[in-house]
Backbone as a chain_set.jsonl record, in Angstrom:
{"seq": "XXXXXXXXXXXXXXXXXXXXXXXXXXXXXXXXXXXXXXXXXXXXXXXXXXXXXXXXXXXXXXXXXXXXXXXXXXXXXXXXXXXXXXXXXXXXXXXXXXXXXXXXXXXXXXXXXXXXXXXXXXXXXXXXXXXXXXXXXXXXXXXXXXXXXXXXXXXXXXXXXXXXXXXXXX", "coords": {"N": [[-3.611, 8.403, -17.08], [-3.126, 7.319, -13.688], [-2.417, 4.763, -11.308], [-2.482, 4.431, -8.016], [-1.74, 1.983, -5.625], [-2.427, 1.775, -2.168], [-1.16, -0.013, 0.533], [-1.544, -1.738, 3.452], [0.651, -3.137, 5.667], [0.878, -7.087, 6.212], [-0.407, -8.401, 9.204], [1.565, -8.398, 11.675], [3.491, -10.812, 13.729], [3.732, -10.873, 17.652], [4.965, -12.788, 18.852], [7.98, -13.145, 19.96], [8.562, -10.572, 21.911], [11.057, -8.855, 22.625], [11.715, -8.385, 20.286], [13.199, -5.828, 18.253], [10.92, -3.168, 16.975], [10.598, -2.833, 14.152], [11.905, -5.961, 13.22], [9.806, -7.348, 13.458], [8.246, -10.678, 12.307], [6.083, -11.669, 10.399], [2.678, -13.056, 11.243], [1.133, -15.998, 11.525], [-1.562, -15.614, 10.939], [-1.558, -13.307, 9.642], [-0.001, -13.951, 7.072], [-1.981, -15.431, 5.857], [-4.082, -13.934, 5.414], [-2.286, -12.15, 3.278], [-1.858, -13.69, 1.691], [-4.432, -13.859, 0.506], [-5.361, -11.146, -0.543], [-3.155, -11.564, -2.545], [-4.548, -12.867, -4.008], [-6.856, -12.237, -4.689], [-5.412, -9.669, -6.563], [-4.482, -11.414, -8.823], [-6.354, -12.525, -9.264], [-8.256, -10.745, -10.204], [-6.558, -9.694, -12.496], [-4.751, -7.767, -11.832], [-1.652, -5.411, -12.396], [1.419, -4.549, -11.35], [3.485, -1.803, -11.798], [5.715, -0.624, -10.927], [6.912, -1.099, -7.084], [6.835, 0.386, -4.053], [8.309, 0.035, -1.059], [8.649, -0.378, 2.641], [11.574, -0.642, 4.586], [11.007, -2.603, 6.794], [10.926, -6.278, 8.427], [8.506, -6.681, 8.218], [6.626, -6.058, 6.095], [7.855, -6.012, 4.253], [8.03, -9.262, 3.85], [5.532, -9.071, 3.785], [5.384, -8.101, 0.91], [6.781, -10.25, -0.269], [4.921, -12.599, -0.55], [3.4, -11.685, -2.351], [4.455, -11.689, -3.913], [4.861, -14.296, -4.805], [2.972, -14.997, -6.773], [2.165, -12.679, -8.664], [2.834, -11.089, -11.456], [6.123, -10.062, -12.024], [7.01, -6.5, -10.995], [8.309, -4.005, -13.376], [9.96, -2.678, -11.205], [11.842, -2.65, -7.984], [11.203, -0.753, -4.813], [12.821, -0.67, -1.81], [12.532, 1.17, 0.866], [14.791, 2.721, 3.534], [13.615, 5.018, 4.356], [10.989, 5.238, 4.286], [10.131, 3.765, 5.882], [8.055, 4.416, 9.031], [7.591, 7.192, 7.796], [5.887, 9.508, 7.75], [2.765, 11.31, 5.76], [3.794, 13.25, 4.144], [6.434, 13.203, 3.495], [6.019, 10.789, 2.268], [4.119, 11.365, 0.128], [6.177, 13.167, -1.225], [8.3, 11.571, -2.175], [6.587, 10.187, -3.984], [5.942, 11.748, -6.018], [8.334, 11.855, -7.326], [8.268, 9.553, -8.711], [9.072, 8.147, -11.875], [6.984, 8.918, -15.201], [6.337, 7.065, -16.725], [6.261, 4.887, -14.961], [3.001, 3.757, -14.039], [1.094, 1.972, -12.679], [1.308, 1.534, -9.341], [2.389, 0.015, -6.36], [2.568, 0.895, -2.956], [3.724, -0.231, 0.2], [3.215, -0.155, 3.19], [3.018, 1.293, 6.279], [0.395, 2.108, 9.24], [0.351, 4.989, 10.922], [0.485, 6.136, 8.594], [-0.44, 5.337, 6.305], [-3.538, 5.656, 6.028], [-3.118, 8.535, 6.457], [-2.58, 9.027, 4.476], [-3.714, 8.538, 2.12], [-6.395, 9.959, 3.098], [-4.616, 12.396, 2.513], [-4.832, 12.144, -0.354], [-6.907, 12.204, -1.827], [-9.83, 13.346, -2.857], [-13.036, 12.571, -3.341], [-14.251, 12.359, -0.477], [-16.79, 11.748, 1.076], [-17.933, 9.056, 0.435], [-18.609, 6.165, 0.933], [-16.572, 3.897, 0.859], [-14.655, 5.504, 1.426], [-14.952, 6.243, 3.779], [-15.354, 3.805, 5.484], [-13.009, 3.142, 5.059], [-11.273, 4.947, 6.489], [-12.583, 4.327, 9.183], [-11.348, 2.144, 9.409], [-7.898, 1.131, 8.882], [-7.396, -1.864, 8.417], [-4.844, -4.454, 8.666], [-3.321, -5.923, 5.893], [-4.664, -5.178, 3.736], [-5.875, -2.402, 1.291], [-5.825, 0.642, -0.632], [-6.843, 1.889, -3.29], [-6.27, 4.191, -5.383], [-7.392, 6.543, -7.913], [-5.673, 8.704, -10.245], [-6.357, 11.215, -12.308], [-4.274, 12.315, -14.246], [-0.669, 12.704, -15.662], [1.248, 12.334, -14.655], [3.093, 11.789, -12.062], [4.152, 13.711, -10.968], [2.676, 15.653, -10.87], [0.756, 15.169, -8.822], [-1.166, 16.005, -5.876], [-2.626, 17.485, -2.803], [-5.845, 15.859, -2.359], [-6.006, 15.241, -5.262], [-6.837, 12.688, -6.229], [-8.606, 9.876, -6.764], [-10.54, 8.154, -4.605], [-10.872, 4.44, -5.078], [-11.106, 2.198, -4.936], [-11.359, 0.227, -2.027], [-10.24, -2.408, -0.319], [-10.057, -5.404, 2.108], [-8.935, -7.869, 4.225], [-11.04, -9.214, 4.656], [-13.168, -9.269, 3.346], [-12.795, -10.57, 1.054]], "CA": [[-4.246, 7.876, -15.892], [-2.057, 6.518, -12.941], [-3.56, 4.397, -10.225], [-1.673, 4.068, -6.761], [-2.529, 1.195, -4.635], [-2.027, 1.621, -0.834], [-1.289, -1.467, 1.156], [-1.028, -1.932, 5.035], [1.628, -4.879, 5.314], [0.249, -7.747, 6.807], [-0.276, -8.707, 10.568], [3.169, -8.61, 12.215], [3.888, -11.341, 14.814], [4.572, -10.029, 18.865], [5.382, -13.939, 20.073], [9.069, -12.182, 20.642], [8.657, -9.039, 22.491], [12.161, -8.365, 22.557], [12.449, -7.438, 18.756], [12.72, -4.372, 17.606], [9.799, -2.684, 15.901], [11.024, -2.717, 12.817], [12.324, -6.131, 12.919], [8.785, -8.469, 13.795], [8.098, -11.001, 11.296], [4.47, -11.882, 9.96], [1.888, -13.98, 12.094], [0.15, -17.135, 10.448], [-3.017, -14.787, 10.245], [-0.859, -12.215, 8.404], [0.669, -15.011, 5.628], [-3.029, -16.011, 4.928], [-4.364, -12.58, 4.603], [-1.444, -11.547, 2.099], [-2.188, -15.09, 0.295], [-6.012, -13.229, 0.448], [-5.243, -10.032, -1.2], [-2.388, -11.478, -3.828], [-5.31, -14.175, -5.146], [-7.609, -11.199, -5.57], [-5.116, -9.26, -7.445], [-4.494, -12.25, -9.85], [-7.963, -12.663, -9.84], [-8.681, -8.983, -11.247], [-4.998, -9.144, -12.988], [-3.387, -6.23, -11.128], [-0.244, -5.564, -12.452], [2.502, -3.106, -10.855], [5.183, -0.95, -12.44], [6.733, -0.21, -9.693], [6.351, -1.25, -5.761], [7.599, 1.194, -2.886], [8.111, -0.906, -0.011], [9.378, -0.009, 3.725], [11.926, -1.957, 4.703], [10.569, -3.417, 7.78], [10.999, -6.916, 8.084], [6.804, -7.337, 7.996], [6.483, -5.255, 4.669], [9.003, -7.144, 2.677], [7.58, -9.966, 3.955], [4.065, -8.878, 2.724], [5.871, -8.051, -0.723], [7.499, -11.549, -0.755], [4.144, -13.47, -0.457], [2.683, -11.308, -3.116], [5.271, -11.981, -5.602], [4.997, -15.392, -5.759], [1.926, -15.537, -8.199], [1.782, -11.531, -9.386], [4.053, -10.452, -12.48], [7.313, -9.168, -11.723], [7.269, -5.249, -11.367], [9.397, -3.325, -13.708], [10.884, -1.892, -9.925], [10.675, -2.772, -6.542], [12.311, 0.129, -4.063], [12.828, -1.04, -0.706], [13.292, 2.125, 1.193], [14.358, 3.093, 5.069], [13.123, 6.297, 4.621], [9.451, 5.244, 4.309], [9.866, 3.382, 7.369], [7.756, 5.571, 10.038], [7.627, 8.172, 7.611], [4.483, 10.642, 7.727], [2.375, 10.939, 4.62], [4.095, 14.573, 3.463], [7.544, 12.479, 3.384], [5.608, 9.946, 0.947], [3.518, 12.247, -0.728], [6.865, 13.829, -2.043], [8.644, 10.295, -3.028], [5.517, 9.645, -4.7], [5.845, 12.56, -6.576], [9.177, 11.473, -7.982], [8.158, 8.837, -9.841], [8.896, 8.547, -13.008], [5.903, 8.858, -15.442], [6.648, 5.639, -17.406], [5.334, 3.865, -13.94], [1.609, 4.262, -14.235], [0.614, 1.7, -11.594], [2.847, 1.324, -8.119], [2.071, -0.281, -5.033], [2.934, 1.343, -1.685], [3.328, -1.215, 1.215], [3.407, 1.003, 4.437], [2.354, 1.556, 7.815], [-0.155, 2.548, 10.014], [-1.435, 5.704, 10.694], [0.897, 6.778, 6.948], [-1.471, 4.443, 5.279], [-4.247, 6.263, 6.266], [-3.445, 9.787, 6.509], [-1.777, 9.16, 2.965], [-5.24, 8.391, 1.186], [-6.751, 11.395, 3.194], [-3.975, 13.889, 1.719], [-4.494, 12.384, -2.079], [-8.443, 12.194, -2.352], [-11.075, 14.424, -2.847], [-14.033, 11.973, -2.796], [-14.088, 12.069, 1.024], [-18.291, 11.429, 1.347], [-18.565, 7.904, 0.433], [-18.773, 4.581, 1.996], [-15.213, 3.598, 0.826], [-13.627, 6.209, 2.361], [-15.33, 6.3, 5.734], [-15.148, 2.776, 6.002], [-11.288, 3.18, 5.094], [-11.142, 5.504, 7.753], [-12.595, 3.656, 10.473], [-10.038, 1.396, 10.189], [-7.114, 0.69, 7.699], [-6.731, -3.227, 8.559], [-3.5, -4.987, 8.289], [-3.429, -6.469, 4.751], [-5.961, -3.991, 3.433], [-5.334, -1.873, 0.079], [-6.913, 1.427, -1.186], [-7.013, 2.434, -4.68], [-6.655, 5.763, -5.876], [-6.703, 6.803, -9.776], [-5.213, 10.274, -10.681], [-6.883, 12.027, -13.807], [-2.901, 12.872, -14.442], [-0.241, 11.896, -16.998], [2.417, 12.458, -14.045], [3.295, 11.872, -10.58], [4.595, 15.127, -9.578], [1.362, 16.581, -10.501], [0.056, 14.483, -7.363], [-1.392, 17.032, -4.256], [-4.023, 17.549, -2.148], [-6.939, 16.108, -3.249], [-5.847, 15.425, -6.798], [-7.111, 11.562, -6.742], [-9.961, 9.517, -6.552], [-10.584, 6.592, -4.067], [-12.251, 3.564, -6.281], [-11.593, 1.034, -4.126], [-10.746, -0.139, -0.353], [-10.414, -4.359, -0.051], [-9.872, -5.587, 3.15], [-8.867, -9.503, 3.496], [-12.464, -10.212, 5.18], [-14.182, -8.498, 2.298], [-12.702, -11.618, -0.14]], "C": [[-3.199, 7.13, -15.053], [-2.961, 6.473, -11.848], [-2.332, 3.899, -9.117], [-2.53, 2.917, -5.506], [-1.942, 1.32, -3.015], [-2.631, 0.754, 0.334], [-0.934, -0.898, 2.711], [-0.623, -3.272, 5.053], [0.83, -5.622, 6.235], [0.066, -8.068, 8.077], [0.949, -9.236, 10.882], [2.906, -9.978, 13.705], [4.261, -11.054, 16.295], [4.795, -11.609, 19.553], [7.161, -13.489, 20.585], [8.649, -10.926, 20.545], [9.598, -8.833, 22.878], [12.931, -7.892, 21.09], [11.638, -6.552, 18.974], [11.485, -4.163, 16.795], [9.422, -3.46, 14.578], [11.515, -4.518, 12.024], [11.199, -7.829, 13.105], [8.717, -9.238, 12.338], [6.073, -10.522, 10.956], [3.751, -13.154, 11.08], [1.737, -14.954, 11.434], [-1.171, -16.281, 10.184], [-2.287, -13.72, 9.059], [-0.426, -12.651, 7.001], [-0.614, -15.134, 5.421], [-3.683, -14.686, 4.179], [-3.69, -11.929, 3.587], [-1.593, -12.353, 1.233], [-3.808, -14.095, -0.422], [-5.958, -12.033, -0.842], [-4.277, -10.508, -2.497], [-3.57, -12.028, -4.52], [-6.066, -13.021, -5.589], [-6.754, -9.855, -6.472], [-4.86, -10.092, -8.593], [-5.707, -12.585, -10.49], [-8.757, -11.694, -10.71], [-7.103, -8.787, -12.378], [-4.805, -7.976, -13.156], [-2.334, -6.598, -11.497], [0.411, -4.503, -11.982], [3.557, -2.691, -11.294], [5.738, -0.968, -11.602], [6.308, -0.611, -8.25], [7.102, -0.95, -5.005], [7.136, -0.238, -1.405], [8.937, -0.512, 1.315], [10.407, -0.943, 3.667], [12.171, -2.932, 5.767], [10.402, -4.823, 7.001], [9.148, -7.66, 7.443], [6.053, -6.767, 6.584], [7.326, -6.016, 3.923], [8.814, -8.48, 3.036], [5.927, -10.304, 3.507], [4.128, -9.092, 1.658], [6.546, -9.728, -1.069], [6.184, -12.442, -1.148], [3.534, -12.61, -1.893], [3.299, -11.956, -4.297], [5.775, -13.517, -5.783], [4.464, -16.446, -6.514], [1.519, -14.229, -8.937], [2.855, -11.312, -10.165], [4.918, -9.679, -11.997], [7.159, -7.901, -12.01], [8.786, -4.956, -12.715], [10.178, -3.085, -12.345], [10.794, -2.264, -9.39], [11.964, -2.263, -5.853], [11.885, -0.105, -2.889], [13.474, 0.178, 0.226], [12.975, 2.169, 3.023], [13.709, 3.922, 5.322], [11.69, 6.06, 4.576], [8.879, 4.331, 5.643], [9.544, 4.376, 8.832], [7.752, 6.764, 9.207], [5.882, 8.964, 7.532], [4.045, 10.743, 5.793], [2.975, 12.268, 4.125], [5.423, 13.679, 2.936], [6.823, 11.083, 1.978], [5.322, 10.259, -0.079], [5.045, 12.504, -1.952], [7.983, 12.632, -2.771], [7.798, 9.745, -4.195], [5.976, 10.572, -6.172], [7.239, 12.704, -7.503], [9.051, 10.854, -9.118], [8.395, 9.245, -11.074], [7.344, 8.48, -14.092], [5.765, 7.377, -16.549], [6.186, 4.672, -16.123], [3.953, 4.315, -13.695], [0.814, 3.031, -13.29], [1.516, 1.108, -10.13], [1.268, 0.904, -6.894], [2.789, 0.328, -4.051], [2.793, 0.451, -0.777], [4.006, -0.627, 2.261], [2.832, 0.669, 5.406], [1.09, 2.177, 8.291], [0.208, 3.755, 11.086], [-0.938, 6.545, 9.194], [0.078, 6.477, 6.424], [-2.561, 5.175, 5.153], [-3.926, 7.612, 5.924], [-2.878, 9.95, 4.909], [-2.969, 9.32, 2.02], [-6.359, 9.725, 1.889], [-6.076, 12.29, 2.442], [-4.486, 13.679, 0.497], [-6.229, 12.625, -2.29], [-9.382, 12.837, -2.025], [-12.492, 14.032, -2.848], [-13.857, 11.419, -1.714], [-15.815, 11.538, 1.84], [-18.87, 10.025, 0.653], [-18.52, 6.817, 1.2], [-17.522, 4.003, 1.809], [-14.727, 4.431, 1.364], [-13.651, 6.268, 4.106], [-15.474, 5.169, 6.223], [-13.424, 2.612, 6.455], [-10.685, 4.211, 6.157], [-11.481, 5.746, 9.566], [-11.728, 2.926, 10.501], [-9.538, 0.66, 9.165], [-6.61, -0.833, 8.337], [-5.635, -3.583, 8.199], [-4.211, -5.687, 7.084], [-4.623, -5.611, 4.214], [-5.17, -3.438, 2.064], [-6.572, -0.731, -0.565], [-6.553, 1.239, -2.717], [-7.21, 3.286, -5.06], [-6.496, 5.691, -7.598], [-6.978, 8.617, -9.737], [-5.47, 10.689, -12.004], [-5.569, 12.476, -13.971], [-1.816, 11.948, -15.451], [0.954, 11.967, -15.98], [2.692, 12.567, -12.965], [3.424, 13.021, -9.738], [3.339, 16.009, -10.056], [0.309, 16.109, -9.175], [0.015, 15.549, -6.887], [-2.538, 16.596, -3.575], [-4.9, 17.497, -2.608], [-7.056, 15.945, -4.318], [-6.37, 13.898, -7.37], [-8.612, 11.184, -6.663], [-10.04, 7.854, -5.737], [-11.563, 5.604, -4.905], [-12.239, 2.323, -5.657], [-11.207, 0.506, -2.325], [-11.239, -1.644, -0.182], [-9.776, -4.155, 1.224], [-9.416, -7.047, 3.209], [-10.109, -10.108, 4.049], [-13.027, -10.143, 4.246], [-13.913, -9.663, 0.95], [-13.253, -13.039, 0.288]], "O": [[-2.428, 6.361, -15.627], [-3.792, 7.277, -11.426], [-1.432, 3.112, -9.413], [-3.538, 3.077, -4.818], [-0.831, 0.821, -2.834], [-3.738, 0.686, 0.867], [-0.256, 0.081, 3.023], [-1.22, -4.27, 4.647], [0.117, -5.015, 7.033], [1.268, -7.939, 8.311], [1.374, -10.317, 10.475], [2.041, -9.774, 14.557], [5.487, -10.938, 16.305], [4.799, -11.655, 20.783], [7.385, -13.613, 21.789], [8.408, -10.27, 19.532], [9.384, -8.395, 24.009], [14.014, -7.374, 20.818], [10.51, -6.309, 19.401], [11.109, -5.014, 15.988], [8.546, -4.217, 14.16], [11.554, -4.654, 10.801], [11.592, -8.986, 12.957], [9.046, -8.635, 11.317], [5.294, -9.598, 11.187], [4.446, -14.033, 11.591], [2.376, -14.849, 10.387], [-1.735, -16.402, 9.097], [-2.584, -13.54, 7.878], [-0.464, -11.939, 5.998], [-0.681, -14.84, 4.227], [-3.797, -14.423, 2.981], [-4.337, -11.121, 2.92], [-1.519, -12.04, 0.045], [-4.042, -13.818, -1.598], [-6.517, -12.183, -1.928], [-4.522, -9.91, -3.545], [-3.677, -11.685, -5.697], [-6.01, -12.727, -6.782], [-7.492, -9.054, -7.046], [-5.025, -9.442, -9.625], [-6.032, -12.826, -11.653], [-9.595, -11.857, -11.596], [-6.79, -7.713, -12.892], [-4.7, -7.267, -14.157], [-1.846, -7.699, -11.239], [-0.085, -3.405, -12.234], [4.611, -3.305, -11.133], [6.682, -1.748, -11.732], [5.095, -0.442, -8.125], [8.126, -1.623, -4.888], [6.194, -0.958, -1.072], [10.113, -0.282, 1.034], [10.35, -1.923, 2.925], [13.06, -3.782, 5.828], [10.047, -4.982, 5.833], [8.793, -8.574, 6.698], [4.953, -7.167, 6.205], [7.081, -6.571, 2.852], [9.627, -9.155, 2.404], [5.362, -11.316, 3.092], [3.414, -9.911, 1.079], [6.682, -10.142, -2.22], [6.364, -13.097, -2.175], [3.099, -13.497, -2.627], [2.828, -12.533, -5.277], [6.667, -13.934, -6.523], [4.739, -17.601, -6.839], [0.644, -14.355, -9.794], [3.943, -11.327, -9.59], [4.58, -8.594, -11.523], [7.116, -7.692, -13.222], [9.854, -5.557, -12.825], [11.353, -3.413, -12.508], [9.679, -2.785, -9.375], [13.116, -2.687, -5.94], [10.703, 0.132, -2.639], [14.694, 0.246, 0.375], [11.959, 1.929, 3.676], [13.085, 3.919, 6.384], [11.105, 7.066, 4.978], [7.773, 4.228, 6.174], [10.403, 4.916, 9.529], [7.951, 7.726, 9.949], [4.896, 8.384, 7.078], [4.754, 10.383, 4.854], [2.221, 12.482, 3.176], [5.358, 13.461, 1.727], [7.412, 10.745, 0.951], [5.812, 9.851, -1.132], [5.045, 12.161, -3.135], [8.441, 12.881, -3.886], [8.201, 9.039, -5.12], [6.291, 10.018, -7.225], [7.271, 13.591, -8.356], [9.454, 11.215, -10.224], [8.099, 10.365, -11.492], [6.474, 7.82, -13.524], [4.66, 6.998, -16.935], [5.704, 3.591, -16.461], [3.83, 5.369, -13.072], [-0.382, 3.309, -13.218], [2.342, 0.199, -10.214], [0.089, 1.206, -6.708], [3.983, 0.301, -4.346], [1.621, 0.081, -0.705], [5.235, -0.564, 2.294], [2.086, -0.311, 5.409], [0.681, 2.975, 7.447], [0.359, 3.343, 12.237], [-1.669, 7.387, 8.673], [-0.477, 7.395, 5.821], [-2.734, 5.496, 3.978], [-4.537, 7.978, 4.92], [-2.828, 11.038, 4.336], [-3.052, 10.259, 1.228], [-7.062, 10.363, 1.106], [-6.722, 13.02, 1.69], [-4.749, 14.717, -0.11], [-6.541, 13.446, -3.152], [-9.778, 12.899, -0.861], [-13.297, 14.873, -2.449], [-13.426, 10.27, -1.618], [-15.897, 11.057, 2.97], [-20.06, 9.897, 0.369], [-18.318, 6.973, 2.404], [-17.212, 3.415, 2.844], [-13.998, 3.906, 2.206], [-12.891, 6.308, 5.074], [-15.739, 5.152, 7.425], [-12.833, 2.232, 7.465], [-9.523, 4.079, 6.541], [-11.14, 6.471, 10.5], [-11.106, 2.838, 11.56], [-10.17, -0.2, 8.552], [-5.446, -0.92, 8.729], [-5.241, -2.977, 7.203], [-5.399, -6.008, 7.13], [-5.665, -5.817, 4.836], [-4.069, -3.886, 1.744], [-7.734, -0.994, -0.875], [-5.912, 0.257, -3.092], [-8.397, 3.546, -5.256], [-5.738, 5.013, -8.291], [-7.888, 9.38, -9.413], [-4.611, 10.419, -12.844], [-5.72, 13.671, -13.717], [-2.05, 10.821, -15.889], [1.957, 11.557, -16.566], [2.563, 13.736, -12.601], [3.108, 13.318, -8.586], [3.132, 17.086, -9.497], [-0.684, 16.705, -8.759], [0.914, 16.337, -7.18], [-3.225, 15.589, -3.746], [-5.325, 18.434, -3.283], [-8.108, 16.355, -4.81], [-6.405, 13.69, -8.583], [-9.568, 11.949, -6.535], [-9.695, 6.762, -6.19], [-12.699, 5.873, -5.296], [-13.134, 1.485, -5.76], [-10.247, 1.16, -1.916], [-12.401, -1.982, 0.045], [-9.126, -3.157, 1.536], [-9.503, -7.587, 2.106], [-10.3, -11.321, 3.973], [-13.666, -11.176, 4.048], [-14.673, -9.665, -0.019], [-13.255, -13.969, -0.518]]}, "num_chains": 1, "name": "protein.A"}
């Protein structure tokens, strides 16, 4: 069984509109909402093997607030390439993994975040999904679990959505 959690990093900051994209911090609404979502993973003790992380400054700034009341991953890969990347480009990083990481966090973007949990899940007719597809909130997190013993058996359709938190929903 391997369960992938997919995060949308927290509310980025625009009081400078002269940074780059890539290079906004976090708001004060964005730091409370990532406080929001770490307490309810401590609260359910979520733990992560591994955590893929863009490396926008508002994603590793998500990942910083998390980690400093959730158990140290075995990993944490801070990659450019998942910055702006499309969910086929994830999909197939995903699919790397080794199988010794059996739960990973993803902390990504908007509209990846989304179209990422469309490509993996095949329960597409419930109320978690079509809520999660009106609208993947900043600080938000799905939950897929893969009936699989191995990442690169990941495809289309091969998971199961079990959960979608939001930080209003705590």
């Amino acid at each position: 069984m391997l369960e992938l959690y997919v995060m949308r990093h927290a509310k980025s900051s625009w009081d400078n509109l002269q940074l780059p994209d890539h290079d906004r911090p976090l708001s004060d609404r964005g730091k409370r909402n990532a406080k929001k979502i770490c307490e309810f993973f401590v609260k359910k003790q979520i733990k992560f093997d591994l955590v893929l992380v863009s490396s926008s400054i508002r994603t590793k700034k998500t990942l910083k607030i998390l980690q400093k009341k959730l158990e140290k991953p075995k990993k944490i890969i801070t990659s450019k390439s998942l910055y702006l990347a499309d969910e086929n480009k994830i999909a197939l990083k995903i699919k790397k993994i080794k199988k010794d990481y059996k739960k990973v966090l993803l902390i990504n973007h908007e509209p990846a975040v989304t179209n990422l949990v469309n490509y993996l899940v095949k329960n597409k007719e419930n109320s978690l999904f079509k809520l999660m597809n009106y609208k993947f909130p900043t600080a938000a997190f799905a939950k897929i679990v893969f009936d699989l013993d191995n990442w690169s058996k990941i495809n289309d359709r091969t998971g199961l959505l079990k959960n979608f938190i939001r930080p209003k929903d705590i």
